[in-house]
C-alpha positions, 0 to 999 in steps of 0.5 A: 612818380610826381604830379604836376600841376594843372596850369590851364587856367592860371592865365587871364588878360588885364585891362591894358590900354593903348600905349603911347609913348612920346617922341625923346631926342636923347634916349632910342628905346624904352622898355615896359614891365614885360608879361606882367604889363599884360597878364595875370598869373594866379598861380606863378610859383607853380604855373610860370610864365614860359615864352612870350612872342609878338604876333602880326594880326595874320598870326605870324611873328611880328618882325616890325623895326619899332617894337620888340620883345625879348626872348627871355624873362620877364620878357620887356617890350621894347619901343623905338622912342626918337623917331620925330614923325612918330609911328603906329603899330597894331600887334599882338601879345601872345605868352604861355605857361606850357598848358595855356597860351593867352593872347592880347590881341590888336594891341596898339602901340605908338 
């Protein structure tokens, strides 16, 4: 018999800001730093980070064609960046250890 750490409170948000990225002719995409660009993990040893999803503000997947995230660690997000007219998203950010999912919600990428 183990004991398992209790890992529903080891999650919390970061101050994040807007992300803007300017228009760039020679590269299509830039990545971020994944859930750490969002999140804090006091305890990631023992309480990791298990998913990441994007999240449409009815709650559903976000399926946009500008911005994604990738399906495994560290889960990066990943910005259309050479489209000349620009674009605007509002998402949400949504991760989990497996005992606590957290949420950034409206998030504003563009």
């Amino acid at each position: 018999m183990t004991q398992t750490r209790d890992c529903s409170t080891a999650l919390s948000n970061q101050v994040v800001l807007p992300l803007t990225f300017a228009f760039d002719a020679m590269n299509s995409v830039v990545t971020n730093n994944g859930w750490t660009s969002f999140f804090n993990n006091a305890d990631s040893t023992n309480c990791a980070i298990t998913s990441c999803s994007l999240k449409a503000q009815d709650g559903l997947l976000f399926s946009g064609e500008h911005i994604s995230i990738a399906g495994t660690y560290p889960w990066e997000l990943s910005v259309n960046v050479n489209i000349p007219a620009g674009w605007n998203e509002t998402i949400d950010v949504e991760c989990t250890n497996g005992d606590q999912a957290i949420s950034l919600d409206n998030f504003v990428v563009s």
